[in-house]
C-alpha positions as a printed Julia matrix, in Angstrom:
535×3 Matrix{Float64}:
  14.58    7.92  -15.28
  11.41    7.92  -13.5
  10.48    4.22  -15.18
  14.0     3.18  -14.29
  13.38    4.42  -10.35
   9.71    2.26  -10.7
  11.5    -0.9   -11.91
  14.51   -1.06   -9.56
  12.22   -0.5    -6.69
   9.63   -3.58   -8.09
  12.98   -6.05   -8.57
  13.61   -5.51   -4.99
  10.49   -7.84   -4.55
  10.36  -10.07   -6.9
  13.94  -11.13   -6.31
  12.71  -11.72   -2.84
   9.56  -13.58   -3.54
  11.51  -15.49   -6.18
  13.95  -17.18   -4.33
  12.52  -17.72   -0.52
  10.88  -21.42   -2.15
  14.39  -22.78   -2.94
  15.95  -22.05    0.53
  12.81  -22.99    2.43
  14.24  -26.88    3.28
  18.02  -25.13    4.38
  16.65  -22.69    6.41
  13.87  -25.08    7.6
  16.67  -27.51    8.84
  19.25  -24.49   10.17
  16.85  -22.66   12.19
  15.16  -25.88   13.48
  12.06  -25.35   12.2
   9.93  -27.26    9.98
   7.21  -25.6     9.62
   8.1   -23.38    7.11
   4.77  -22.18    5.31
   4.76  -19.02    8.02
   7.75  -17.54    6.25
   5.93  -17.25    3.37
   2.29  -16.9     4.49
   3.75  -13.72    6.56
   4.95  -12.24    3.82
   1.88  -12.74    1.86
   0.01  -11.63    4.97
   1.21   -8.15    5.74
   1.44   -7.12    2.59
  -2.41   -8.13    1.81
  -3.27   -6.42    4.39
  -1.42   -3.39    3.71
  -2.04   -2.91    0.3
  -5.2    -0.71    0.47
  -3.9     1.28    2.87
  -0.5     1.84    0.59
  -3.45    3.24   -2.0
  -4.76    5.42    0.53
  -1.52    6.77    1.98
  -0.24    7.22   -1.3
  -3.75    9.17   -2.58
  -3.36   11.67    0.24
   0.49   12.05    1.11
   2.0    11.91   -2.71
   3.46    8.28   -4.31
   6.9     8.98   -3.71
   6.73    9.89    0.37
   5.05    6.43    0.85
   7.3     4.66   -2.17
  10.45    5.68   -0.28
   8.35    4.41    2.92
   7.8     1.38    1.38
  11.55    0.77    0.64
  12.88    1.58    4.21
  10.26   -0.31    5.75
  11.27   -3.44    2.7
  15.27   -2.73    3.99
  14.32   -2.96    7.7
  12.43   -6.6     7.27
  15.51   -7.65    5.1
  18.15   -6.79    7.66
  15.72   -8.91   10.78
  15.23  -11.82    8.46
  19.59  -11.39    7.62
  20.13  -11.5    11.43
  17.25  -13.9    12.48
  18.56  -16.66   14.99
  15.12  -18.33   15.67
  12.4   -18.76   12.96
   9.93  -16.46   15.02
  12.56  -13.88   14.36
  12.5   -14.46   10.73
   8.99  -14.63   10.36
   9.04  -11.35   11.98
  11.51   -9.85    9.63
   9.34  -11.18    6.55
   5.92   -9.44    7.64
   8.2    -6.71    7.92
   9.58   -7.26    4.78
   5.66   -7.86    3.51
   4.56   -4.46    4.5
   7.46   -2.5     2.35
   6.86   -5.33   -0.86
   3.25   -4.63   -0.63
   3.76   -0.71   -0.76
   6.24   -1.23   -3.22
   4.17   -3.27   -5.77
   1.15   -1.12   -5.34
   3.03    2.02   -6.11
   4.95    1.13   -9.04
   1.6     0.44  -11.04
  -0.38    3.19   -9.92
   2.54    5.42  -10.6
   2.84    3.81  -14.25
  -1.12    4.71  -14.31
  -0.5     8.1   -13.76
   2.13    8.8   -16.33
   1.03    6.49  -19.52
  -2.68    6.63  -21.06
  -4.09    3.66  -20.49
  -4.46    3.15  -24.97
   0.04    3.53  -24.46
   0.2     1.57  -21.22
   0.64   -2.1   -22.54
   4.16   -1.98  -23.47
   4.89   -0.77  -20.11
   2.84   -2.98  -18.48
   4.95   -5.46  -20.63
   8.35   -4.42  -19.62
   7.27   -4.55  -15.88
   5.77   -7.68  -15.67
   9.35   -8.89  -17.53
  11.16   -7.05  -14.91
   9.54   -9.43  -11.88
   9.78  -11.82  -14.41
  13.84  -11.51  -14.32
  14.14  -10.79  -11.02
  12.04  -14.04   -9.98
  13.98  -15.86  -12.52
  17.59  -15.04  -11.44
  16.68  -15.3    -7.77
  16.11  -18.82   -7.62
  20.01  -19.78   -8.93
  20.96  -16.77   -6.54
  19.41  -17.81   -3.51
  20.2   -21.78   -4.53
  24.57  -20.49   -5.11
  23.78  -18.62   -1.52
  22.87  -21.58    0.09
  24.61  -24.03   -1.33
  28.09  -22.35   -1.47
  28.3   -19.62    1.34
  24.86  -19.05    3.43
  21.19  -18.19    3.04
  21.44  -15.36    5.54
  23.53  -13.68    2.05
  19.88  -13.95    0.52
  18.75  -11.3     2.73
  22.02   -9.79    3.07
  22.1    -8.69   -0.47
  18.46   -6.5    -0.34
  20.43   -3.99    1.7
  22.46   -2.53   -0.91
  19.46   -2.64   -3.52
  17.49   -1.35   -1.61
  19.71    1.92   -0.81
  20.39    1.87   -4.67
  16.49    1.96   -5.3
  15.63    4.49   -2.82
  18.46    7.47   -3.86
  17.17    6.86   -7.15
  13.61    7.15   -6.63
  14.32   10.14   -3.83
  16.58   12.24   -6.86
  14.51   10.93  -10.0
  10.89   10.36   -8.93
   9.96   14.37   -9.16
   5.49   13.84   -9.1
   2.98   15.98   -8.25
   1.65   15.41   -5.12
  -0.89   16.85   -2.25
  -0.7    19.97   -0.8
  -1.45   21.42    2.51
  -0.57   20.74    6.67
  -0.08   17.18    8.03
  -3.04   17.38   10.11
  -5.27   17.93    7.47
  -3.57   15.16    5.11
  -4.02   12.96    8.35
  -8.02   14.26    8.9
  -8.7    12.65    5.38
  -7.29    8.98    6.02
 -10.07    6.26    5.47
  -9.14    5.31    9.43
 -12.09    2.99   10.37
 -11.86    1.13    6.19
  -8.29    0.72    6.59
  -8.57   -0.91   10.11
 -11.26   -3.28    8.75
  -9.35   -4.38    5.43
  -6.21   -5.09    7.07
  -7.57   -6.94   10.04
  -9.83   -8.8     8.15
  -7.7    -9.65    5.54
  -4.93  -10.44    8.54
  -7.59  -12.76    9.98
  -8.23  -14.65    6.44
  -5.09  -15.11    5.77
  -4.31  -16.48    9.44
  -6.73  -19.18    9.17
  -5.72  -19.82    5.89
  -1.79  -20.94    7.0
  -3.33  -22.65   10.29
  -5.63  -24.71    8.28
  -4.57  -28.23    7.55
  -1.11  -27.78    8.51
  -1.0   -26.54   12.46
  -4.71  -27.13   13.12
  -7.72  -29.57   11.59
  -9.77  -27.57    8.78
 -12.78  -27.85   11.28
 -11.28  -26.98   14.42
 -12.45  -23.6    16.05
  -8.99  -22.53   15.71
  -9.33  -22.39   11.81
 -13.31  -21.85   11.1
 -13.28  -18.81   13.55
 -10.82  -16.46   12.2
 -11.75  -17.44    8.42
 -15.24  -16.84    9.09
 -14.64  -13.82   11.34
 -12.2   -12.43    8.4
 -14.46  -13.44    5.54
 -17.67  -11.29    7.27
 -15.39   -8.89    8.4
 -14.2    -8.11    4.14
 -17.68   -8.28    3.63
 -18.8    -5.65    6.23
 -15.24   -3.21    5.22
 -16.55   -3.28    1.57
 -19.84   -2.37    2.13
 -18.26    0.91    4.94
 -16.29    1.81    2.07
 -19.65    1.7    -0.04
 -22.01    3.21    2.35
 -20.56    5.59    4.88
 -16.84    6.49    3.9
 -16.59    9.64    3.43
 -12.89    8.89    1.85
 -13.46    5.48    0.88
 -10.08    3.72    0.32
 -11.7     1.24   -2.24
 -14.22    3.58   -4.35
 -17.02    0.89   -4.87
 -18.23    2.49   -8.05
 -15.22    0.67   -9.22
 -16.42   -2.68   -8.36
 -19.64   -1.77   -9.25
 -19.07   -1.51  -12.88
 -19.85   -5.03  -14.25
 -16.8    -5.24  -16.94
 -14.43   -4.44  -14.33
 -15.51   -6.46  -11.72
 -15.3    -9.46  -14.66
 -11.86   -8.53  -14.61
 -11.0    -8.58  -11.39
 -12.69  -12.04  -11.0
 -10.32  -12.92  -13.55
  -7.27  -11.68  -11.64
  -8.52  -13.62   -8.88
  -8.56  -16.77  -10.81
  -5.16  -16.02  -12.33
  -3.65  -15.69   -8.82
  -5.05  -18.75   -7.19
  -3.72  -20.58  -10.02
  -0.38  -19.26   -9.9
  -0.6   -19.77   -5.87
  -1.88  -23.08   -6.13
   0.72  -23.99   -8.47
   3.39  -21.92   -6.63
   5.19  -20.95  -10.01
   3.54  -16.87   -9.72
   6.08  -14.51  -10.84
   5.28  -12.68   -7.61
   4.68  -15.29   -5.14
   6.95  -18.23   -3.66
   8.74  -20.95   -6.15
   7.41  -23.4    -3.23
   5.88  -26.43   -5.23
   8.24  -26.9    -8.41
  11.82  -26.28   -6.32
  10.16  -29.3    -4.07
   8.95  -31.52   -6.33
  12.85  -31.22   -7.89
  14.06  -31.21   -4.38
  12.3   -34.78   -3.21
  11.76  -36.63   -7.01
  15.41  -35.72   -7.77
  17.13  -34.85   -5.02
  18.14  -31.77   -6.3
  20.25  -29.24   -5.09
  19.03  -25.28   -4.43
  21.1   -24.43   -7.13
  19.88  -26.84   -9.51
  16.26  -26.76   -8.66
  16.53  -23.03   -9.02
  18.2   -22.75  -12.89
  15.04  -26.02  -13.47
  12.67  -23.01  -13.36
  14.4   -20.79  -15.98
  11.64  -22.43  -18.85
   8.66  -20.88  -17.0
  10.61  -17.9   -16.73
  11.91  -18.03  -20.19
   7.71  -18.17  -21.72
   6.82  -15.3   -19.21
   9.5   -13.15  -20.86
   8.89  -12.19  -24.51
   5.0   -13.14  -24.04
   4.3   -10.09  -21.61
   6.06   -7.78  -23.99
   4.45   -8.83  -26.81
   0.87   -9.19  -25.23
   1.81   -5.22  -24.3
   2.44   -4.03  -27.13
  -0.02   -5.91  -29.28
  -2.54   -4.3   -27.26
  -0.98   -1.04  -27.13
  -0.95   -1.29  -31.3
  -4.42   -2.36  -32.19
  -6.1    -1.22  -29.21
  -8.05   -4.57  -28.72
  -6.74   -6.78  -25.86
 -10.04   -9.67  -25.92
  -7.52  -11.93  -28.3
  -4.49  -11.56  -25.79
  -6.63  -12.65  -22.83
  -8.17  -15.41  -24.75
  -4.74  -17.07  -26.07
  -3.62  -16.22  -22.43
  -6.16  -18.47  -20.58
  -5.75  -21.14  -23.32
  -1.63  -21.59  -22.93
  -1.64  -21.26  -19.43
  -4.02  -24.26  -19.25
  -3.05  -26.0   -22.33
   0.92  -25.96  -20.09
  -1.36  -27.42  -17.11
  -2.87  -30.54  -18.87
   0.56  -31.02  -19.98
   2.11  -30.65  -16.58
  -0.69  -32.54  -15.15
   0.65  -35.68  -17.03
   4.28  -35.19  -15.99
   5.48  -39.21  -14.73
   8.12  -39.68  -12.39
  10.73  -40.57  -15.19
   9.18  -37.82  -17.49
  12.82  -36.63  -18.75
  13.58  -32.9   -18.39
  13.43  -31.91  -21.31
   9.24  -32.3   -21.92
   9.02  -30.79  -18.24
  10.9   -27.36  -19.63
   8.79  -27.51  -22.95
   5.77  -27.99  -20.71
   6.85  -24.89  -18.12
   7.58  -22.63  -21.46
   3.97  -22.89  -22.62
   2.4   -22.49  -18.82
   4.93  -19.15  -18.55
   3.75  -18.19  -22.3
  -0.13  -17.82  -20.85
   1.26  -16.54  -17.39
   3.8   -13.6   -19.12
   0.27  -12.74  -21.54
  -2.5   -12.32  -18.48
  -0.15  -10.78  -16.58
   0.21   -7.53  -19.17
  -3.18   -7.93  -20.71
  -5.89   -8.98  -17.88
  -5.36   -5.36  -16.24
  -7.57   -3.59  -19.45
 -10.52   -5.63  -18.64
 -10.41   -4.01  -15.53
  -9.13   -0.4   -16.5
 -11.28   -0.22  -19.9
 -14.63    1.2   -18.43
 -13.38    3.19  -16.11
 -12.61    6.94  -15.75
  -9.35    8.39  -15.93
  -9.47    9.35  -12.38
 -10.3     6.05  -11.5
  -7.52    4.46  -12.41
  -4.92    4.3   -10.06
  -7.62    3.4    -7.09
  -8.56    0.72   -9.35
  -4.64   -0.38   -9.9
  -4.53   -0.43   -5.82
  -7.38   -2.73   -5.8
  -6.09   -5.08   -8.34
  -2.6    -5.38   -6.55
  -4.55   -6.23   -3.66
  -6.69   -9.15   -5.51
  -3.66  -10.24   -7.21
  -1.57  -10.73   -3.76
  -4.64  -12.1    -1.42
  -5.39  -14.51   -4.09
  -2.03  -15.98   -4.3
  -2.3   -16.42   -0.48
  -5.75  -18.76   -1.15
  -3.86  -20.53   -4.14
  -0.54  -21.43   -1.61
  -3.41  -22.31    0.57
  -5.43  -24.58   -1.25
  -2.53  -26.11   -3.33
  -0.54  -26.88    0.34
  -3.41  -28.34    1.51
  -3.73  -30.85   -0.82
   0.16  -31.5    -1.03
  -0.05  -32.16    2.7
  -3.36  -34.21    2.76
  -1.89  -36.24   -0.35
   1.68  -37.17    1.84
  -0.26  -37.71    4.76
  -2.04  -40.3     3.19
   0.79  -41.91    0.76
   3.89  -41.79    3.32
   5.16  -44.62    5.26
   4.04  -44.43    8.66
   8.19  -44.46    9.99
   8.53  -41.2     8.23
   5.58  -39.66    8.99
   6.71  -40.32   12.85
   9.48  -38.15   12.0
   8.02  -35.05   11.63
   6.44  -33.16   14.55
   2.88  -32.46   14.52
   1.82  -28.73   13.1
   5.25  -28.68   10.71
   5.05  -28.64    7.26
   5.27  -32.18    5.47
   7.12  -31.02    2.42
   9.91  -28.7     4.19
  10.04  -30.92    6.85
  11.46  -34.45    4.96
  13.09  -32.93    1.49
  16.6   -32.54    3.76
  16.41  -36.12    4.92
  15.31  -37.84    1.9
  18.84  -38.92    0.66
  19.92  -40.06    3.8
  17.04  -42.44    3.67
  17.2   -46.37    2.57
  16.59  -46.76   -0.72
  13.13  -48.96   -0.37
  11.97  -46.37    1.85
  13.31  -43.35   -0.28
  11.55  -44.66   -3.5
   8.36  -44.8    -1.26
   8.32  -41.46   -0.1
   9.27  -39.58   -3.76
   6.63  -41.73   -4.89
   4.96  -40.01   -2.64
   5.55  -36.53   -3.37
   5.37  -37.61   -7.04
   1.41  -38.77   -6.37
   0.75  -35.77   -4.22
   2.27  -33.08   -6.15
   0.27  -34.53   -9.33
  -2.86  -33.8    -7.34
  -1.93  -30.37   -7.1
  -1.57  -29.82  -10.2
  -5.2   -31.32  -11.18
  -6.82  -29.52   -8.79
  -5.42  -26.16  -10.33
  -6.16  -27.2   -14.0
  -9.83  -27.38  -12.4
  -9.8   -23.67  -10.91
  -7.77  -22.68  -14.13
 -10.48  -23.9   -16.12
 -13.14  -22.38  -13.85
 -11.31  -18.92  -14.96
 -11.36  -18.97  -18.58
 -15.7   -18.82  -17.93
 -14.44  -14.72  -17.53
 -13.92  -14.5   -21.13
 -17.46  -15.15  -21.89
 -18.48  -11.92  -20.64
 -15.41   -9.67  -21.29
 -15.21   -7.46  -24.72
 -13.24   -4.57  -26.14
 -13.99   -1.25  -24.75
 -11.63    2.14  -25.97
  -9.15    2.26  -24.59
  -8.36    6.3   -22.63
  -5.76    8.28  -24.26
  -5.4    10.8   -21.33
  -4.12   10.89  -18.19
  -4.74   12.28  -14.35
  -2.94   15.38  -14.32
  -2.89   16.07  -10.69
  -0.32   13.15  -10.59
   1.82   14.42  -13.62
   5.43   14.96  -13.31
   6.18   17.87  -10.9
   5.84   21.19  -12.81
   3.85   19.71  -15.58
   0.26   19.82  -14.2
  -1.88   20.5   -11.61
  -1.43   19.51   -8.12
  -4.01   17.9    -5.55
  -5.68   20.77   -3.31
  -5.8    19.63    0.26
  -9.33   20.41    1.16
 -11.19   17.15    1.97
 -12.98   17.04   -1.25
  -9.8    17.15   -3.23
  -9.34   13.23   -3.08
 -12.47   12.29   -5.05
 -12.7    15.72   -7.14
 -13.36   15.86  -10.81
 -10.45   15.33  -12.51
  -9.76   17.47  -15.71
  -8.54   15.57  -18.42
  -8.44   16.42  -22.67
  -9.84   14.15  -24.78
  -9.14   13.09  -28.23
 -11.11   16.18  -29.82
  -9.26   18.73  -28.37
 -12.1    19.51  -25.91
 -12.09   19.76  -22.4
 -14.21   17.3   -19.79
 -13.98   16.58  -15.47
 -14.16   13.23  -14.26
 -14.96   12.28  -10.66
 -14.04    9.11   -8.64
């Protein structure tokens, strides 16, 4: 019940994330606003930003206080963006909606973390990576069907009632151990000054990163100085949380350990590539849905059930990369044959031709979701391998975090070059059309079949040229990626788990003194024998 509580609560997102790509042009062109890429760069944005402090909360208050948070908070954001009249209304409602997804996809893995041995945990890692995988596979057709046959607003709209499904089951079912002790004293032990300097300099990244190319120059002031001010100010909040936090959010012995920190540059990799590419499992379905869109004038519906192959490779590949690990132990292979489909589906992708029929476009997204679906479950032991039990779910926090602000620099870099590549390829009359600081893309895709047909061949040509550039430029980084495996190897894999965060009445619980959070933990190892382990 408690897995079934975790996985209803994770759908919530990626149904969300899923399907905001293939109604970006009808809610572009309803709300009267083409610049589109804030919709999803504030998503992305708040819940960067909030996902170390999700860790935090969650380390000091309990994981199901700040899970049921998380889905009120995810509920409230869908409601704004259901209601929204302006498009500064709904990017309101999807930061909003970016602060409850970020809680919500931190908490379901470091709850996972706490119940399953990490030598047990690749099956379940598995089965949740192929629930986002469903979820961000049917919510393409369902957000296409909403706007095509009733309204997009039903998009948003239908979160409601999932969301009050998700949190009655995770308030009756989701029975954890949690801290003890007054509110003050939980309060007294939040990482206050860390927090503040993760989430506004990740706020300020992120910022620069939608501004950039699209509503300013890369070089103007308005760009360089919040991406350098954000980029100095992650440097500075990582080495607080290594120097003087008392209750460091991000526990840098984590980062310190040279296998791990291989693994999360991996996991940074993986998510600019599936940014860049906008096909992530958790991010938006921006690029495919408008290359469909533009090259064949697609519908939302249509464009939506053309991403089913991708989804169909992510499927049985995380399962099996799971439980293959969880069987022999051994998860080097996994990664390896990970990195090598996902890039072997690029090359293929990259030589996709205008007329390239469908049906080598779906073989080519089933081996590109075969290396996604396999990273996805597997890349987390690199990280977990070397580290201590009690470690763990800080380390899970931290990897949620990397996953999500990564995906914000692939959108980034792969919009960039999308918009450079129309700037420079459309006819000047079309480009006229679209007002300065809106997106290129979102902008045109309604208004392409209404064009001529000399001057519509020109501009999918166009996209066709631009999007192709995209799609080199992540084969490069992809590439760049699989340099990781050189220095990754098998480590044992830990057959125990953190007991303070058992299932309520079957361990300890956390004291609330201010040494409890980074205490040893007491964990039994394979001999029988007893051992502590501190964060």
């Amino acid at each position: 019940m408690i897995f079934v509580s975790i996985s209803l609560s994770l759908i919530l997102t990626s149904i969300d994330l899923g399907g905001i790509g293939v109604i970006a042009p009808t809610i572009s062109s309803d709300l009267n606003g083409g610049d589109f890429t804030w919709v999803g760069s504030a998503y992305l944005l708040a819940s960067s930003a909030c996902l170390p402090l999700s860790g935090n909360l969650a380390h000091i208050f309990g994981r199901r206080p700040i899970l049921l948070a998380a889905i009120a908070i995810f509920a409230a954001g869908s409601l704004a963006c259901a209601l929204a009249k302006s498009m500064n209304i709904l990017i309101v409602g999807r930061a909003i909606q970016g602060i409850g997804g970020g809680g919500i996809q931190a908490l379901s893995f470091i709850i996972v973390s706490d119940l399953v041995s990490l030598s047990e945990r690749g099956l379940y890692n598995g089965i949740l990576s192929v629930v986002i995988a469903m979820g961000s596979g049917v919510a393409p057709f369902i957000a296409g069907s909403f706007a095509d046959h009733i309204s997009w607003r039903w998009f948003f709209w239908i979160n409601l009632p999932l969301c009050a499904v998700s949190f009655v089951w995770a308030a009756i079912f989701l029975n954890l151990n949690g801290p003890e002790g007054s509110l003050l004293a939980k309060l007294a032990n939040i990482d206050w000054l860390g927090n503040f300097l993760l989430t506004a300099s990740t706020s300020s990244t992120l910022i620069a990163l939608t501004w950039g190319g699209v509503r300013y120059a890369w070089m103007s002031y308005n760009v360089l100085v919040p991406l350098i001010v954000g980029v100095i100010g992650l440097l500075f909040a990582f080495w607080y949380e290594y120097k003087w936090a008392s209750q460091p959010t991000i526990p840098m012995s984590i980062l310190l350990n040279g296998h791990s920190f291989n693994g999360y540059l991996g996991t940074f990799v993986h998510g600019i590539v599936l940014g860049t590419f906008s096909l992530d499992i958790l991010a938006n379905h921006v690029a495919r849905p408008a290359w469909f869109q533009a090259i064949h004038e697609a519908t939302p519906t249509k464009s939506g059930l053309l991403l089913l192959p991708m989804v169909a490779g992510v499927l049985p590949c995380a399962i099996i990369g799971g439980v293959v690990v969880a069987r022999v132990g051994r998860y080097y292979i996994s990664n390896l044959v990970g990195w090598c489909c996902m890039l072997i589906g690029l090359g293929l992708l990259v030589s996709i031709k205008k007329e390239t029929h469908y049906y080598l476009i779906a073989i080519y997204e089933v081996i590109f979701g075969c290396g996604v679906g396999l990273l996805y479950a597997v890349i987390i032991f690199a990280v977990l391998a070397p580290l201590t039990v009690a470690q763990q779910a800080p380390a899970m926090a931290l990897l949620t975090f990397f996953r999500t602000f990564s995906q914000a620099w692939g959108i980034t870099i792969g919009g960039a070059v999308l918009q450079d590549g129309l700037r420079k390829r459309l006819p000047q009359g079309v480009m006229s059309k679209v007002p300065s600081g809106q997106s290129l893309a979102f902008a045109l895709i309604p208004h392409i079949p209404t064009l001529e047909a000399q001057v519509r061949e020109e501009v999918q040509m166009a996209f066709h040229q631009s999007m192709h550039r995209v799609w080199v430029v992540t084969l490069c980084i992809g590439s760049a990626g699989m340099l990781t495996m050189v220095f990754m190897r098998n480590l044992p894999l830990k057959t125990t788990t953190d007991e303070r965060w058992g299932i309520a009445g079957k361990g300890s619980t956390v004291e609330d003194d201010k040494s409890s959070l980074h205490s040893p933990s007491i964990v039994h190892t394979d001999d029988g024998s007893i051992r502590s382990e501190t964060v």
